[in-house]
N, C-alpha and C positions, 0 to 999 in steps of 0.2 A: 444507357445513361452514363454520362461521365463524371464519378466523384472526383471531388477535389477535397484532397487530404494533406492538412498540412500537421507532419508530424515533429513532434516536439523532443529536443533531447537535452538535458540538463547534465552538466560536466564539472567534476571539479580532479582534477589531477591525475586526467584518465590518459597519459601519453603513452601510454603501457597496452591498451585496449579500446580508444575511442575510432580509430581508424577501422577496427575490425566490423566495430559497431554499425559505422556511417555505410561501413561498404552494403553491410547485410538488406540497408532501407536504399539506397543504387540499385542493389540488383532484385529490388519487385519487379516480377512481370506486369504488373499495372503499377505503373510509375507514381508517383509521391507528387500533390500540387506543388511542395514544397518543403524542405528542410529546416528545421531552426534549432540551431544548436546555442544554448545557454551557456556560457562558461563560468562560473562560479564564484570567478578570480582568480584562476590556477594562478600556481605559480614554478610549476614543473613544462615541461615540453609541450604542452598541451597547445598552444596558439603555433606553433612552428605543425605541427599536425594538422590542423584544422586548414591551417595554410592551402595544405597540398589540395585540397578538395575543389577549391577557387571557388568560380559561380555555381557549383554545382551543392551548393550550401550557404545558410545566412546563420551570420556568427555575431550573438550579443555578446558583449562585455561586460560585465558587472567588475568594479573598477575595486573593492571590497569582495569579502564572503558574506553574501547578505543572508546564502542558504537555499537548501535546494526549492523549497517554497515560490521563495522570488524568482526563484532563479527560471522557474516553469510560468507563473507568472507572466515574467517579460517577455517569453516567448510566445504565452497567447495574446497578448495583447498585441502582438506585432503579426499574428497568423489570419490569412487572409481565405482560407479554406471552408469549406463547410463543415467540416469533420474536423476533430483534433484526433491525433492518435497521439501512442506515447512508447517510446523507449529508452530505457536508461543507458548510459554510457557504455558501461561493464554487461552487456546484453546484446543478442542479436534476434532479429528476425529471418523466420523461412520465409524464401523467395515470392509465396504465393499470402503471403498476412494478407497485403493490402487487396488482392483480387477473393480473396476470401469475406472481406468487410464491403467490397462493391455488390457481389453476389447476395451478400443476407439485407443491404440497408437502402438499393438502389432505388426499393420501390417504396422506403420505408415512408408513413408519414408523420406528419408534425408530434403527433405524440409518442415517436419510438425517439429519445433521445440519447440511448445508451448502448453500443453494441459490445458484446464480452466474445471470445474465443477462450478455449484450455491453451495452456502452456507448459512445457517441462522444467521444472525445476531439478538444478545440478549443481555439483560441487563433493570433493572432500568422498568420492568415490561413491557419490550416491545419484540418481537420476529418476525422479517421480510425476508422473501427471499433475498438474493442480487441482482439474475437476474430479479422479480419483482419489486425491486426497481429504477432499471436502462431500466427497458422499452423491456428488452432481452429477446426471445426468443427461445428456443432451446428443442429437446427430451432430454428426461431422460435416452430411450435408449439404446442411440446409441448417437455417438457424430459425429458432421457436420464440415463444415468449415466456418468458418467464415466469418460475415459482414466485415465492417471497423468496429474495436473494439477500435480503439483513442477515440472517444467519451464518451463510456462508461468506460474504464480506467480510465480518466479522471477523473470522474462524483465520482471516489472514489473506490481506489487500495485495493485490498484484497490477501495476497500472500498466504492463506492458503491452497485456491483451486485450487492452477495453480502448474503446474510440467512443469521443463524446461528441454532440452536434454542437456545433460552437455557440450558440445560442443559449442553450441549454447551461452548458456552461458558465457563462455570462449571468445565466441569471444567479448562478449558486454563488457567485462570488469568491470562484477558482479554490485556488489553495491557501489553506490558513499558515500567514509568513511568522504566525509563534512556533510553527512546527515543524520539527526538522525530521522527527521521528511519530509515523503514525498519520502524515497530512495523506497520506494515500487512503488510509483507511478510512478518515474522518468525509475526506471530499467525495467518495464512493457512497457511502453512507447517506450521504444527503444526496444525492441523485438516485439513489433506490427510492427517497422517498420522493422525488421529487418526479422523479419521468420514467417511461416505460421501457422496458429493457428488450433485449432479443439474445440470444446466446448459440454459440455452434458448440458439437465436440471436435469441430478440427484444432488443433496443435499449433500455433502459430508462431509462437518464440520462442526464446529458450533462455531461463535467467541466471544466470551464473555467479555463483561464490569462484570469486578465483583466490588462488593462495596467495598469502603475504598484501594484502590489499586493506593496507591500515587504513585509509579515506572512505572504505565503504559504512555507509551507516550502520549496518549492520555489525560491524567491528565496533565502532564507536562506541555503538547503544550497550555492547557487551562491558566497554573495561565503564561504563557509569550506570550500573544499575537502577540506582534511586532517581535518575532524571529519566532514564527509561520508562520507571513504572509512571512515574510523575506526569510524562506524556503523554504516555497509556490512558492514565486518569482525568485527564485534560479532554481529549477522547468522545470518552464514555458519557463524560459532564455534557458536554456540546450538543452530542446526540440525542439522551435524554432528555433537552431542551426542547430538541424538536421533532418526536415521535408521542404520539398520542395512542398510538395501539399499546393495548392490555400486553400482547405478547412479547412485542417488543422492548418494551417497559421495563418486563419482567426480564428478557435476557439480559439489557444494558444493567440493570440492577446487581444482577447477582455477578454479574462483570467485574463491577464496581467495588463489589463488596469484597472480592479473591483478591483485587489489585489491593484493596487499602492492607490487606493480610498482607501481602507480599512487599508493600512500600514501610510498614510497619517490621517486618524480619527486614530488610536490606541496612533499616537506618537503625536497627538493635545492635547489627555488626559494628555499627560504629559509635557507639553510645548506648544509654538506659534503653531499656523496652519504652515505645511510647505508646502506652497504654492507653492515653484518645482517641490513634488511628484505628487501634483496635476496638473499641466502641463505637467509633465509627462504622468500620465493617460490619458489623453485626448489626448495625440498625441499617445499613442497605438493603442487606439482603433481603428479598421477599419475604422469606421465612425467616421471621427474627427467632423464634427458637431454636431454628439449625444456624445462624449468623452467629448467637449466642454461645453454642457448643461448638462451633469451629474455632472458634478463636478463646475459651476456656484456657487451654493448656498454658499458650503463651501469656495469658495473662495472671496464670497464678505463677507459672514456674519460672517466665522470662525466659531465656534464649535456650534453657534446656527443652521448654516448650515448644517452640518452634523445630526443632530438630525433632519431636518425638511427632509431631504434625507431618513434619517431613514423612517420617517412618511410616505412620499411617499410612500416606496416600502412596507410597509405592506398592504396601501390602494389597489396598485396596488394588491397585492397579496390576499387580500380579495374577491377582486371583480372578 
């Protein structure tokens, strides 16, 4: 059977690595139905790059930074594939991804509408498995069906390695355009709960921290913490919305309740302690008696509290 995979890449001021990227998704041994490259609005080299590639790629323009939301968006709505896959700019895939997603989904049916691969995360002289790092499980191959995947999703969204049935997608109502940070994690989330999944342990991409790379989100999210966690919280709220399982419930919750701690310390450094978010917290969490004595120090002592919180949980973490 012949998939027809149109894969998606979202771009903004990648002149520096987007070439390296496109070439990785060229040289599949089972060919690509289709290319769609998003560009974001660069405003560096980027469309002089994209040039070189010709027909051998389809290149939107977003005439603005609408963000990378949109920016994925416009590309599915323009993708004429059965499958979506996904790869970011600053990333590459091994030559075998796509023959690896034809091998686990060819015979898939209507209710498998999610397929996931492991991928290596690198950078900054480090290089780690994803699904070793999340505790997962799976052959390399041949691909299975899966556990409850909320937890590991959760635990840290990777869209490189998953291919969605375009359908499927369509109905979740793609990527939320309020989120620049975390719409990976949010749009995963709602396809756990929404379709069946399949999963290999083969290795398919490889995501990269490159250095000096101030556009990456990941940069970004760093120098603004308080719209990070804000994000984050944005998130959890969403989700919560629409899970009904006891367990689930209970992880988003307690989620919930460590971000408003952490969005409560980031907006202390910049002002008073705001002692509601911190009441806050403590009435998320499941256990409002442990929500209560988590959040104790910083509300008697203010910012000395939170630094002694800090101390804790390294203790604890040491030990």
């Amino acid at each position: 059977m012949t998939l027809r995979v149109s894969v998606v890449v979202p771009t903004y001021n990648r002149a520096h690595c987007i070439a390296e990227c496109l070439e990785s998704i060229l040289a599949q041994t089972v060919p690509a139905h289709e290319i769609l490259v998003s560009d974001d609005g660069s405003t560096d080299g980027t469309a002089a790059v994209l040039e070189r590639f010709g027909a051998r790629i389809t290149v939107l323009l977003a005439p603005t930074n609408p963000g990378v939301s949109a920016a994925r968006n416009a590309a599915i709505a323009q993708a004429t594939g059965e499958w979506i896959a996904f790869l970011d700019s600053d990333d590459l895939w091994r030559p075998e991804r796509l023959a690896i997603l034809a091998r686990d989904v060819g015979d898939a049916g209507p209710e498998i509408g999610v397929h996931m691969a492991d991928l290596v995360l690198s950078g900054g002289g480090y290089q780690r498995s994803l699904f070793e790092q999340w505790g997962l499980v799976a052959p390399s191959d041949r691909a299975i069906a899966t556990p409850d995947l909320l937890p590991f999703v959760h635990n840290g969204a990777h869209l490189q390695s998953v291919a969605v049935r375009r359908s499927v997608l369509a109905a979740t109502g793609g990527f939320d355009r309020s989120l620049s940070i975390g719409e990976d994690a949010l749009l995963l989330g709602r396809l756990v709960l929404a379709t069946g999944w399949r999963i290999t342990g083969a290795s398919v991409a490889e995501v990269r921290r490159l250095g000096d790379d101030a556009n990456a989100l990941t940069v970004q999210a760093e120098k603004d913490p308080v719209t990070r966690i804000e994000k984050r919280l944005y998130y959890l709220e969403a989700l919560l919305e629409a899970v009904s399982d006891p367990a689930h419930r209970r992880l988003l919750a307690k989620s919930k309740s460590h971000m408003l701690v952490q969005l409560a310390e980031a907006r202390a450094g910049l002002g008073p302690t705001p002692r509601r978010l911190l009441l806050q917290a403590a009435a998320a969490d499941p256990d409002r008696l442990r929500g209560m004595l988590r959040v104790l120090s910083p509300l008697v002592l203010g910012r000395r509290g939170f630094r002694l919180m800090r101390r804790n949980r390294t203790a604890a973490f040491r030990r």
